[in-house]
C-alpha positions as CSV (number, residue, x, y, z in Angstrom):
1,X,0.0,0.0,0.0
2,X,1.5,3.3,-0.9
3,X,-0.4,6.3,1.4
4,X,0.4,8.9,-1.0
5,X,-1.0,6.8,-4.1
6,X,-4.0,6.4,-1.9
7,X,-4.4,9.8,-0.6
8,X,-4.0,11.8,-4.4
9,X,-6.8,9.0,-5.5
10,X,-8.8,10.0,-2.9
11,X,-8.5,13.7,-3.8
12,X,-9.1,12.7,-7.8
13,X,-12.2,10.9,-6.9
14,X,-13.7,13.1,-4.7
15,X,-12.9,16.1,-7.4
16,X,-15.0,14.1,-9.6
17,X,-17.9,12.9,-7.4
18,X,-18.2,16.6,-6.6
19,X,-19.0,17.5,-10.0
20,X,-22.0,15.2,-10.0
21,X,-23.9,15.5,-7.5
22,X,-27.0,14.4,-8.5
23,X,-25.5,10.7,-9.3
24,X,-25.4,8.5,-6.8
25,X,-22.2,7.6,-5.7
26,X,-20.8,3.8,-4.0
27,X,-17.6,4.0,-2.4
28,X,-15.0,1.0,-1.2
29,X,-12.5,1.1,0.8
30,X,-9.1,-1.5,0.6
31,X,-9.8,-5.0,0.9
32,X,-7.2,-7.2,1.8
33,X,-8.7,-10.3,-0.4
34,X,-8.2,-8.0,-4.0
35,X,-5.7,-5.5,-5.2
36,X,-7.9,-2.5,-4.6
37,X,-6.9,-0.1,-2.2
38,X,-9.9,2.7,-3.0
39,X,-12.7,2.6,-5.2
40,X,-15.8,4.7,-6.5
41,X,-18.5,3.8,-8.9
42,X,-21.8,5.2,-10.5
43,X,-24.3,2.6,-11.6
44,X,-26.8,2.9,-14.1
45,X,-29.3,5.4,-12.5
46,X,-31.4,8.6,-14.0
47,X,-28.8,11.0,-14.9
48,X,-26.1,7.9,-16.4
49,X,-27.0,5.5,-19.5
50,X,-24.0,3.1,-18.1
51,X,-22.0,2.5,-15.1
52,X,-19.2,4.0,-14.5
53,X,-15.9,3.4,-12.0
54,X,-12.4,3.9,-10.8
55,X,-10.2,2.4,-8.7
56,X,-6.6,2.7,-7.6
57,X,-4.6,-0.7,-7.6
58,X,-0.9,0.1,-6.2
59,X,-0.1,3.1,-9.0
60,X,-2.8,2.0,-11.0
61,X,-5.6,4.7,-12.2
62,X,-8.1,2.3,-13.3
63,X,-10.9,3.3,-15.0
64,X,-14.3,1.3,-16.2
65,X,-17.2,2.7,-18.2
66,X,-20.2,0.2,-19.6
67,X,-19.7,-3.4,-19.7
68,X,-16.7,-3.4,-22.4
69,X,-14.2,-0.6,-21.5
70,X,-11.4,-0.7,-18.9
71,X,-7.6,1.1,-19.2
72,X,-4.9,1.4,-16.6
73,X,-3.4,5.3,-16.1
74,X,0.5,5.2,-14.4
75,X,2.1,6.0,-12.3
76,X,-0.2,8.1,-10.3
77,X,2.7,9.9,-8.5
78,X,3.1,12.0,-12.4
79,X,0.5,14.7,-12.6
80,X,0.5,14.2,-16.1
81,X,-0.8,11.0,-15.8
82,X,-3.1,12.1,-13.2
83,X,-4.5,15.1,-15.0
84,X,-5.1,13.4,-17.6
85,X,-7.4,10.2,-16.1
86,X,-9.2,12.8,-14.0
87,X,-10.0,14.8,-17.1
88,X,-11.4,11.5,-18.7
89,X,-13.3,10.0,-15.9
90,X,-14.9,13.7,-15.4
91,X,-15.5,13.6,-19.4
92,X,-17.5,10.1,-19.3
93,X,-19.8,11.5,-16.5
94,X,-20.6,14.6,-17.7
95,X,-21.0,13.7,-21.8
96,X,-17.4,15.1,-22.8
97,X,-16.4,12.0,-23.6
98,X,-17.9,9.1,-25.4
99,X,-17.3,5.4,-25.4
100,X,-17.4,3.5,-28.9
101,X,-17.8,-0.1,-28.9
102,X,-16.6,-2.4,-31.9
103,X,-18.6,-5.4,-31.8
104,X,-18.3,-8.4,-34.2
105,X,-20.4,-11.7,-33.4
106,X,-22.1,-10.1,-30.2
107,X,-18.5,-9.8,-28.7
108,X,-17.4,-6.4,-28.3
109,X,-13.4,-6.6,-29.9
110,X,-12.7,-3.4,-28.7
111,X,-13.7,-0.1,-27.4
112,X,-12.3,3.3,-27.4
113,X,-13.0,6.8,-25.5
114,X,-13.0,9.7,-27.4
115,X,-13.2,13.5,-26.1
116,X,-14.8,16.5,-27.8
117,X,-12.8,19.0,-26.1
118,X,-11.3,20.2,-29.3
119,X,-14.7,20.1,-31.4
120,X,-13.8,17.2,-32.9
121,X,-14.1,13.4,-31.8
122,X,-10.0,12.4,-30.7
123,X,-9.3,9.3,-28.9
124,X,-7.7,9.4,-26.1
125,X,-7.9,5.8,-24.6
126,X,-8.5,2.3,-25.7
127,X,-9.0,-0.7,-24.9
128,X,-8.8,-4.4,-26.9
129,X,-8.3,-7.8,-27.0
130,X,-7.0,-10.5,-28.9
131,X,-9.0,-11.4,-31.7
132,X,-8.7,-13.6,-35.0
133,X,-7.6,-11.3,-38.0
134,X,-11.6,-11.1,-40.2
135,X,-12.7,-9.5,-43.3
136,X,-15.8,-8.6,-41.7
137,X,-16.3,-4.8,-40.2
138,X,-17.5,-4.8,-37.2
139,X,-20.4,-3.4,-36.0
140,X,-19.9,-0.3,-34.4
141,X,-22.0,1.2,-31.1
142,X,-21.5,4.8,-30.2
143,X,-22.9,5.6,-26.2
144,X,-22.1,8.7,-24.7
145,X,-24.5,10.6,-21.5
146,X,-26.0,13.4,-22.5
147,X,-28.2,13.7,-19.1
148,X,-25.4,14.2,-16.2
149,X,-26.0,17.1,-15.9
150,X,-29.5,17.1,-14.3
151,X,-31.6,19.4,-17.3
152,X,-34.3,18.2,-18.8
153,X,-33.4,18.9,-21.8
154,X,-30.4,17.6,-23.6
155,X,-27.0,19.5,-23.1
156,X,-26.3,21.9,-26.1
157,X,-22.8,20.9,-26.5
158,X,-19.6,21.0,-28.5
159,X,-20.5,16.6,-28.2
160,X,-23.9,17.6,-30.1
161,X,-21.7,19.4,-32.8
162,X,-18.8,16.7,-32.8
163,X,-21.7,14.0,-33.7
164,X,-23.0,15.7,-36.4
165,X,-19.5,16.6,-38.0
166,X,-18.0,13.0,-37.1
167,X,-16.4,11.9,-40.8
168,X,-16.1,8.1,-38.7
169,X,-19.7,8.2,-38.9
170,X,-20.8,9.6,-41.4
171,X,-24.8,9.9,-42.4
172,X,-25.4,7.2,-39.3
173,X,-27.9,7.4,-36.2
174,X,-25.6,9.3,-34.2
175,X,-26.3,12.1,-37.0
176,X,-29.7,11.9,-36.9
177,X,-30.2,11.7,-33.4
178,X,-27.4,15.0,-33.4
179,X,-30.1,16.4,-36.1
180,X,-33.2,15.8,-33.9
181,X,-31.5,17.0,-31.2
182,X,-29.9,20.1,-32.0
183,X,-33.1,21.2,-33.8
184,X,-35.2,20.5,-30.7
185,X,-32.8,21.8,-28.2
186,X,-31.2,25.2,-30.0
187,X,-31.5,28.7,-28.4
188,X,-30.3,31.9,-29.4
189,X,-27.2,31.6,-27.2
190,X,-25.8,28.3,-29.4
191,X,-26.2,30.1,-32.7
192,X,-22.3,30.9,-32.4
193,X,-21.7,26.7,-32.4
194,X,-24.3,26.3,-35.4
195,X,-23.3,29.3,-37.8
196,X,-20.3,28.2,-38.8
197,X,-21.8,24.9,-39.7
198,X,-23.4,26.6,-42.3
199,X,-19.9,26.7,-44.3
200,X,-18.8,22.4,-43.7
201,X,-17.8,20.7,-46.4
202,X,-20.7,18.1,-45.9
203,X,-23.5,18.4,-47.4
204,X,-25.8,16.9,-43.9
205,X,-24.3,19.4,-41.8
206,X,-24.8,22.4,-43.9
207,X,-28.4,21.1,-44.0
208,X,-28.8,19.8,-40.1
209,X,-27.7,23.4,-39.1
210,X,-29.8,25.3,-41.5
211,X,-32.9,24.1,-40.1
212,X,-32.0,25.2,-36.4
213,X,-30.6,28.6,-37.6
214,X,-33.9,29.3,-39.7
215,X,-36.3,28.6,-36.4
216,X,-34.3,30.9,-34.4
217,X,-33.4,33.9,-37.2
218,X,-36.1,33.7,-39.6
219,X,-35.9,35.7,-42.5
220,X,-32.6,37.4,-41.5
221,X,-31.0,34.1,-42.0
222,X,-32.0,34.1,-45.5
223,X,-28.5,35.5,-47.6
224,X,-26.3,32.6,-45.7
225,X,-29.2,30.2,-46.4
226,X,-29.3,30.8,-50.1
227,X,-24.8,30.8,-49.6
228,X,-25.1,27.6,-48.7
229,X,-28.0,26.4,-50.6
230,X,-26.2,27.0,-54.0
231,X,-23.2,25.2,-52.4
232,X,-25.1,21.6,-51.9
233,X,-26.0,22.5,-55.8
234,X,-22.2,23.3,-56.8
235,X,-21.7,19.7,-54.8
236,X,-24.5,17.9,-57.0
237,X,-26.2,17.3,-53.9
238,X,-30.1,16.8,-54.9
239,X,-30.7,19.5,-52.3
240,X,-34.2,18.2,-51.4
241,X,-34.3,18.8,-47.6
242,X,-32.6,21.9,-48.2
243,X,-35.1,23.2,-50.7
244,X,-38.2,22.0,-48.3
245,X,-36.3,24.0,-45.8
246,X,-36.3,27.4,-47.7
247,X,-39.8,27.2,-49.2
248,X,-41.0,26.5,-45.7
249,X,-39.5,29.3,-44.8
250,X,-40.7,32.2,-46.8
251,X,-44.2,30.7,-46.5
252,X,-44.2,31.8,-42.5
253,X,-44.5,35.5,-43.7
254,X,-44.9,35.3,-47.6
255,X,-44.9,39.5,-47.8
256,X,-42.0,40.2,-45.3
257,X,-40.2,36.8,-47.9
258,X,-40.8,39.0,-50.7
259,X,-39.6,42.1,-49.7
260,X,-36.7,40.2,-48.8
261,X,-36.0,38.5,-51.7
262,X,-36.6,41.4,-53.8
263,X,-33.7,43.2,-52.3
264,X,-32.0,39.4,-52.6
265,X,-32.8,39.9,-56.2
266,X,-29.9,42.6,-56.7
267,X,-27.1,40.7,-54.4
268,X,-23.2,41.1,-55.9
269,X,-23.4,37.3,-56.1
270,X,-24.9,35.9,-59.4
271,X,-26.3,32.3,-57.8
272,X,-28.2,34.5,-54.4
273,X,-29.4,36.3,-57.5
274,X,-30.6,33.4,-59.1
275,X,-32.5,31.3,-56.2
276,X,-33.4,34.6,-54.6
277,X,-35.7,35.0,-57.6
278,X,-36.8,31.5,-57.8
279,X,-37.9,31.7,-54.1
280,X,-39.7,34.7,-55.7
281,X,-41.5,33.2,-58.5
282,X,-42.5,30.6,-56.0
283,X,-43.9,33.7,-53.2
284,X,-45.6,34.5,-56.6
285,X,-47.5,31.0,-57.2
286,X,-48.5,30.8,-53.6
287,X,-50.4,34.4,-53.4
288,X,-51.8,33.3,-56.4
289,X,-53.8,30.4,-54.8
């Protein structure tokens, strides 16, 4: 037993536990019969889709998350090292950090953490074991707890962003549930995440932000709409959620859309130009019937 491994574990786990205080926390002390000296864990409970522990094993940082994932941080006398576990058990808790799962005949082959904190998914642990080389992909299972925090509605997040922007996944159901959610849960205050999405190279993010960004600016969205509009059509994207988008949108106010439009109408750039007045044409047909 080593009292200062002990006592810096202690001070790491309590760090963390005090950052969620609405989970329920079990705590164990050493037991002579098994290597752990201290340990904490969070079950499955409202607040946390899976469990969710650490330990400290001589200079062991161990951490666990689901039923697939475990990795050993050392020594626990670097601060480095220590940082840099705390920083990952904190992220699994509080939806920082995700866990993917690669399963292949029910068996889960091997499973990875990835954090956010840079706006993009990065891994920064993993966990495998020893498999027979296959031709087969595996199936892949993306997990990550967007309810720690105690809100009823799901975090606005940089993870919300990361899932819809993740090239690994591409086009999968952690986009669309990223779509749903960031259309359901967008205020005024996250419009500085979703703009620039409005610019990706991806055709499903330009689109998955333009919805959001239309229900919260309306009309004065318009000009970056119609930007990035003509992009999906530079792209030979067919542009059909897109276009259902922008028609829906100048039928919420059809005179303050044509006023708008008309100005559109005489924008330096040709293509604005060009759907401005087709968004026109259509204003047109609809006062007609």
């Amino acid at each position: 037993m080593y009292p200062d491994h002990r006592e810096r574990a202690r001070t790491v786990f309590e760090a963390v536990a005090s950052q969620c205080k609405l989970l329920n926390a079990s705590w164990r002390e050493s037991d002579p019969e098994t290597p752990v000296e201290l340990e904490v864990s969070f079950g499955v409970q409202p607040g946390l889709v899976f469990a969710v522990g650490a330990n400290l094993q001589g200079d062991l940082l161990c951490l666990w998350v689901g039923d697939s994932f475990f990795c050993e941080w050392f020594p626990c006398s670097d601060s480095d090292v220590v940082e840099k576990f705390q920083s990952c058990f904190q992220g699994v808790l509080s939806g920082q950090v995700r866990l993917i799962e690669f399963v292949r005949d029910g068996r889960t082959i091997k499973a990875q953490l990835q954090d956010c904190a840079s706006g993009r998914w990065q891994t920064v642990a993993t966990w495998t074991t020893l498999r027979w080389p296959s031709l087969r992909n595996p199936d892949v299972r993306v997990s990550r707890n967007i309810h720690s925090r105690g809100h009823a509605r799901v975090e606005f997040d940089k993870g919300l962003i990361a899932d819809l922007t993740d090239e690994a996944l591409p086009g999968g159901d952690t986009y669309v549930k990223a779509c749903e959610a960031i259309r359901r849960e967008a205020r005024q205050a996250d419009l500085p995440l979703l703009r620039p999405l409005l610019g990706d190279r991806s055709a499903l993010v330009r689109e998955a932000a333009a919805w959001p960004i239309a229900d919260l600016e309306g009309l004065s969205a318009l000009r970056d709409l119609l930007i990035a509009y003509q992009r999906g059509i530079d792209d030979g994207c067919d542009n059909d959620g897109f276009t259902a988008l922008l028609l829906d949108l100048v039928a919420r106010d059809s005179e303050d859309a044509r006023a708008q439009l008309q100005r559109l109408a005489h924008d330096a750039i040709p293509q604005v130009r060009e759907n401005a007045l087709w968004l026109l044409a259509h204003c047109a047909a609809a006062g007609d019937r």
